[in-house]
DSSP file (Angstrom, degrees, kcal/mol; ACC not computed):
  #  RESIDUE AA STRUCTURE BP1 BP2  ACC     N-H-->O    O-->H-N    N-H-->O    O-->H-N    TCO  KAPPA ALPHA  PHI   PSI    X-CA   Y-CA   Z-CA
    1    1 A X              0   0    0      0, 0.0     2,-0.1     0, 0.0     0, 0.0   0.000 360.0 360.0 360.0 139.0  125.2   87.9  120.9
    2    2 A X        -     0   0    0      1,-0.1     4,-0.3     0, 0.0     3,-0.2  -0.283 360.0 -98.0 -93.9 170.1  124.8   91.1  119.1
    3    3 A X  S    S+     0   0    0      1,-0.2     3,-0.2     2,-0.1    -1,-0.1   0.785 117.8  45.4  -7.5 -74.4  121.8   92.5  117.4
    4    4 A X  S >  S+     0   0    0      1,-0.2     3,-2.7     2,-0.1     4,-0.2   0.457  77.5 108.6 -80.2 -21.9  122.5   91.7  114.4
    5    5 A X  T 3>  +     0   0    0      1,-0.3     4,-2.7    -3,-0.2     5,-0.2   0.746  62.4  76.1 -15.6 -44.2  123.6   88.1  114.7
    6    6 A X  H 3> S+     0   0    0     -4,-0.3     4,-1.0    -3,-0.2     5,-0.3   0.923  87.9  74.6 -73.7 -24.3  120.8   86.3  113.1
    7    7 A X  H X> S+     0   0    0     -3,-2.7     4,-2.3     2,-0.2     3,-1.0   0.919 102.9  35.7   5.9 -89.6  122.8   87.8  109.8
    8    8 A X  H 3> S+     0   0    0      1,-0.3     4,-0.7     2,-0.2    -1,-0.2   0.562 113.8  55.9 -86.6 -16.8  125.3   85.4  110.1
    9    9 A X  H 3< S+     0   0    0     -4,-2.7    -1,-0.3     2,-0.2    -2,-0.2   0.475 103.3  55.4 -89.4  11.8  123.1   82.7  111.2
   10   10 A X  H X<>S+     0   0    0     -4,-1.0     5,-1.5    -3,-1.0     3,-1.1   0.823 111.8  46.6 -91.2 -61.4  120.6   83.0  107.9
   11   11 A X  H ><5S+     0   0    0     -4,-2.3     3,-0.7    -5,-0.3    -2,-0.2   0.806 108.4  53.6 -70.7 -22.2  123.6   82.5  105.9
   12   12 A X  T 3<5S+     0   0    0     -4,-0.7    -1,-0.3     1,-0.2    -2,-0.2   0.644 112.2  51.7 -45.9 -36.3  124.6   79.3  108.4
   13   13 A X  T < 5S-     0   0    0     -3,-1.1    -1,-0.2    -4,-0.2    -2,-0.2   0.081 126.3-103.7 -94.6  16.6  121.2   78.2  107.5
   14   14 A X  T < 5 +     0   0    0     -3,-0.7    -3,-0.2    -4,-0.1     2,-0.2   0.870  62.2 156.9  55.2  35.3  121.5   78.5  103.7
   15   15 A X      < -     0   0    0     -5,-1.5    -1,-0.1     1,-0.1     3,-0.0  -0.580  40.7-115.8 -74.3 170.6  119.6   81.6  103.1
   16   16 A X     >  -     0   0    0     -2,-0.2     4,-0.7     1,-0.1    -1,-0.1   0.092  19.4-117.9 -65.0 172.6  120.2   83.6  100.0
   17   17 A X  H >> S+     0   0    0      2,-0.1     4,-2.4     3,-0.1     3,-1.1   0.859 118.2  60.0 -86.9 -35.8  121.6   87.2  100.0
   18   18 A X  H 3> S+     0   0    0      1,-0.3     4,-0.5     2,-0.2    -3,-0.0   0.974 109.3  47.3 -51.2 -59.2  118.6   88.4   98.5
   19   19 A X  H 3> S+     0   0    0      2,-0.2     4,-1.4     3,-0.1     3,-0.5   0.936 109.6  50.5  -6.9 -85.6  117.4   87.0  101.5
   20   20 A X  H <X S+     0   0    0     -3,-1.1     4,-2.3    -4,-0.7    -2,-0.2   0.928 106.4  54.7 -20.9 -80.9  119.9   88.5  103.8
   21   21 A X  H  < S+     0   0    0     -4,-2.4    -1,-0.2     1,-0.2    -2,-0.2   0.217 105.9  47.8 -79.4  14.9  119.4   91.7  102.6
   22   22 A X  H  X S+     0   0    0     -4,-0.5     4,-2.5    -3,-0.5    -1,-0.2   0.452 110.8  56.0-103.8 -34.2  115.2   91.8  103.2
   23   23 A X  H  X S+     0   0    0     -4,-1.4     4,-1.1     2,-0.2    -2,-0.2   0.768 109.5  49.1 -82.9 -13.3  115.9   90.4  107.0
   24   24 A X  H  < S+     0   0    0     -4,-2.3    -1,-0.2    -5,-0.2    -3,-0.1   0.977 106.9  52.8 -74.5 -51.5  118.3   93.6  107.1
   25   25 A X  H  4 S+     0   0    0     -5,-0.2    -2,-0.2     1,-0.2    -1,-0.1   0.977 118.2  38.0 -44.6 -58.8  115.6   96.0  105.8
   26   26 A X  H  < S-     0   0    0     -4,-2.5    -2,-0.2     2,-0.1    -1,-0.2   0.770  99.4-129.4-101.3 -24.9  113.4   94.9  108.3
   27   27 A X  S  < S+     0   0    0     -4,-1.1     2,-0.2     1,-0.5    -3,-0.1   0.411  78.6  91.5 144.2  23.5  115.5   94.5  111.0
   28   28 A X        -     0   0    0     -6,-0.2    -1,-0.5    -5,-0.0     2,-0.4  -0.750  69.7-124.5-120.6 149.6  114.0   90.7  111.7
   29   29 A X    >>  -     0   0    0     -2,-0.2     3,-1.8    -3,-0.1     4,-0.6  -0.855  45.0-102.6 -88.8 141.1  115.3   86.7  110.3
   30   30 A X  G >4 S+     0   0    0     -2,-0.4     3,-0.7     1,-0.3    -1,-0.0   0.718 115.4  61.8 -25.3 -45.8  112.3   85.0  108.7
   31   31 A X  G >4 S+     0   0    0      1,-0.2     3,-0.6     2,-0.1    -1,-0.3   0.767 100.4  57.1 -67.5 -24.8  111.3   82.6  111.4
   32   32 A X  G X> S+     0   0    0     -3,-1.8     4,-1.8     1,-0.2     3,-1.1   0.514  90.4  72.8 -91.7   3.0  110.6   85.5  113.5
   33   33 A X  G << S+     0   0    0     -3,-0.7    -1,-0.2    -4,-0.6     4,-0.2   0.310  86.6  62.0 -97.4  27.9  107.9   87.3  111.1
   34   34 A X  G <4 S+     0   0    0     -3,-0.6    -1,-0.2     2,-0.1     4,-0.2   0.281 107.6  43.0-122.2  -4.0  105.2   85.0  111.6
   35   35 A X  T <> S+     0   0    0     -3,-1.1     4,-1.7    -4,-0.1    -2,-0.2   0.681 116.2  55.0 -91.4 -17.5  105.1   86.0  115.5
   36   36 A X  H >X S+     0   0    0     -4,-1.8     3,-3.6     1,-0.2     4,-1.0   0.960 108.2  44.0 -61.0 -88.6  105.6   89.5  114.3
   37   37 A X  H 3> S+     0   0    0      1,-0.3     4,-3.6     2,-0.3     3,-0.5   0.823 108.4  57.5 -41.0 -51.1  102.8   89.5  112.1
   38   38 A X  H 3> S+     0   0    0      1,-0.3     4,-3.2    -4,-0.2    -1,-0.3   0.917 109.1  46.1 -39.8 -38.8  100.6   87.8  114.6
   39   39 A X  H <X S+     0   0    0     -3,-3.6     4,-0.8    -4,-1.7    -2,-0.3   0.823 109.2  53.1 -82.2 -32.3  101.3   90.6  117.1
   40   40 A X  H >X S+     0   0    0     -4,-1.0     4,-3.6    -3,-0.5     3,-1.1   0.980 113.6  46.1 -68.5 -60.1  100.6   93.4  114.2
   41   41 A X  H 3X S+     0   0    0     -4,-3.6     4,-2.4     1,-0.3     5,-0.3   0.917 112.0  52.5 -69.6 -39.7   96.9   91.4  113.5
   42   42 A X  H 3X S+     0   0    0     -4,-3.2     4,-1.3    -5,-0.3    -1,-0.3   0.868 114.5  41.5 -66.8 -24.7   96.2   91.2  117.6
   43   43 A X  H <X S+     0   0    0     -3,-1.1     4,-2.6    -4,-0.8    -1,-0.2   0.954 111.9  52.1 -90.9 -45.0   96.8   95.0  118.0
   44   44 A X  H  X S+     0   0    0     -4,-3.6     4,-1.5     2,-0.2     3,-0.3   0.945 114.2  49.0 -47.9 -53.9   94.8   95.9  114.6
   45   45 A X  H  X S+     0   0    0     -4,-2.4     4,-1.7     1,-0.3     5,-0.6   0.933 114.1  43.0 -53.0 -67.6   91.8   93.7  116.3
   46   46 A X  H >X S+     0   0    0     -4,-1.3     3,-1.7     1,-0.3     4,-0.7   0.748 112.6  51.0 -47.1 -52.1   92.0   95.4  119.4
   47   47 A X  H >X S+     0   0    0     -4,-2.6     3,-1.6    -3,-0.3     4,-1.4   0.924 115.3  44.5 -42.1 -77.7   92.3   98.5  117.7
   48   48 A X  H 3X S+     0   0    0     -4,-1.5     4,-0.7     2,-0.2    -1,-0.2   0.544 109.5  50.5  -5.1 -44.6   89.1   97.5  115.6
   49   49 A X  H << S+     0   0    0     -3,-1.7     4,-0.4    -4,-1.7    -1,-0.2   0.337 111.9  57.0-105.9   5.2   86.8   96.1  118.5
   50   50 A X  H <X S+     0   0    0     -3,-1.6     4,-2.2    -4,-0.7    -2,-0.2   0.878 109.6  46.5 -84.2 -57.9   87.9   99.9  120.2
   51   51 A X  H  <>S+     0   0    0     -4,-1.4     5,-0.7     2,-0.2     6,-0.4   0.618 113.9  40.8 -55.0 -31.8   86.5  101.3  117.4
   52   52 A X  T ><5S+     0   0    0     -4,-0.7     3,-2.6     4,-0.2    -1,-0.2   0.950 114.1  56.2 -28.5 -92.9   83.2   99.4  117.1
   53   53 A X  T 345S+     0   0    0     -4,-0.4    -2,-0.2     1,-0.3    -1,-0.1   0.656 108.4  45.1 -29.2 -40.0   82.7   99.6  120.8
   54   54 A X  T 3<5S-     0   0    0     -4,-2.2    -1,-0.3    -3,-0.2    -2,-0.2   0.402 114.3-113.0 -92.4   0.0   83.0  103.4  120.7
   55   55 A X  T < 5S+     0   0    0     -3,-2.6    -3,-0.2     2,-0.4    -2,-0.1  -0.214  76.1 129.7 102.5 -23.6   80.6  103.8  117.6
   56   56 A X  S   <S+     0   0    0     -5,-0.7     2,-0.3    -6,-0.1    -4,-0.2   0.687  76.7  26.5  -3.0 -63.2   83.4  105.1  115.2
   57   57 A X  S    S-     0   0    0     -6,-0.4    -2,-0.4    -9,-0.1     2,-0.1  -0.816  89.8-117.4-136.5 159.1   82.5  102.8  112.7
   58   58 A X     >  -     0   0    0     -2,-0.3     4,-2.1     1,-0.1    -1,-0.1  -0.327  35.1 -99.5 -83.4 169.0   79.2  101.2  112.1
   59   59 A X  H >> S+     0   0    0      2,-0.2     3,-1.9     1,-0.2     4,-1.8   0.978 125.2  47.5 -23.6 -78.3   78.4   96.9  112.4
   60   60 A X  H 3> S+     0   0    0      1,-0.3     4,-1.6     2,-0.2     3,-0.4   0.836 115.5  44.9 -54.7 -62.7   78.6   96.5  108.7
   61   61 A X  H 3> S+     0   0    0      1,-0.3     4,-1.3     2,-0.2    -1,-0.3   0.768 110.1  51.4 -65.7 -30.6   81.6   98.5  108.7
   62   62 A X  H XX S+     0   0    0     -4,-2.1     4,-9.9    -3,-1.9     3,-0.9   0.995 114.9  45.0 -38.4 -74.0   83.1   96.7  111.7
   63   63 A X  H 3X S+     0   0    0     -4,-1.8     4,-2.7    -3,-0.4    -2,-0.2   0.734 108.5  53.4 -60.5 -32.7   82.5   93.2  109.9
   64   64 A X  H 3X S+     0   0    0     -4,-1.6     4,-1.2    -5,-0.3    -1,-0.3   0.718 118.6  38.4 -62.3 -32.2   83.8   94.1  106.4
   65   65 A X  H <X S+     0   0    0     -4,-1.3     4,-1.8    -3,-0.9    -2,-0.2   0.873 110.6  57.2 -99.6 -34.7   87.0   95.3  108.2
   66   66 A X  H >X S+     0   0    0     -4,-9.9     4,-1.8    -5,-0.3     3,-1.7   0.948 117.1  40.2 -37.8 -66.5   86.9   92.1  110.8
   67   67 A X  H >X S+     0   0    0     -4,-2.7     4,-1.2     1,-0.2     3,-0.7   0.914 116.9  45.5 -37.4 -74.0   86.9   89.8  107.3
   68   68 A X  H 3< S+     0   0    0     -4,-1.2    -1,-0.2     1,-0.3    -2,-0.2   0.639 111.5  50.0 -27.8 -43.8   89.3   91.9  105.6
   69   69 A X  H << S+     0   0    0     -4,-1.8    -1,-0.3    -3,-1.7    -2,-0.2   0.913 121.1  39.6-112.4 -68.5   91.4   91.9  109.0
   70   70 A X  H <<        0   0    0     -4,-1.8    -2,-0.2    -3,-0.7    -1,-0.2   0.787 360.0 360.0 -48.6 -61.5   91.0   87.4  109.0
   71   71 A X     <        0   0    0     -4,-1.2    -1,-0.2     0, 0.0    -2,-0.1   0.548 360.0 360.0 -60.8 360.0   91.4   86.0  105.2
């Protein structure tokens, strides 16, 4: 199965082209951007509790970006 495959199975699945043509930009199908995004927010934290840890950024600043980071 190639690369691109999940293409022709978003349109098997009744997606749109307007659809289509966002999972092309981003080089993903729809079901798969909610593990994506999970994996983006675990690397920001980590990134975050590096910074914290190494005094970069103060508490307050920590916790204002931890929320931000959460909602």
């Amino acid at each position: 199965m190639g690369d691109w495959d999940f293409l022709h199975e978003m349109r098997d699945r009744g997606f749109s082209q307007e659809a289509i043509t966002g999972a092309m930009a981003c080089g993903y199908a729809p079901w798969e951007g909610e593990g994506i995004a999970k994996q983006e927010r675990k690397a920001k934290w980590e990134e975050l509790k590096s910074q914290r840890d190494s005094g970069e950024i103060s508490p307050a600043e920590f916790k204002k970006r931890k929320t931000e980071l959460f909602k």
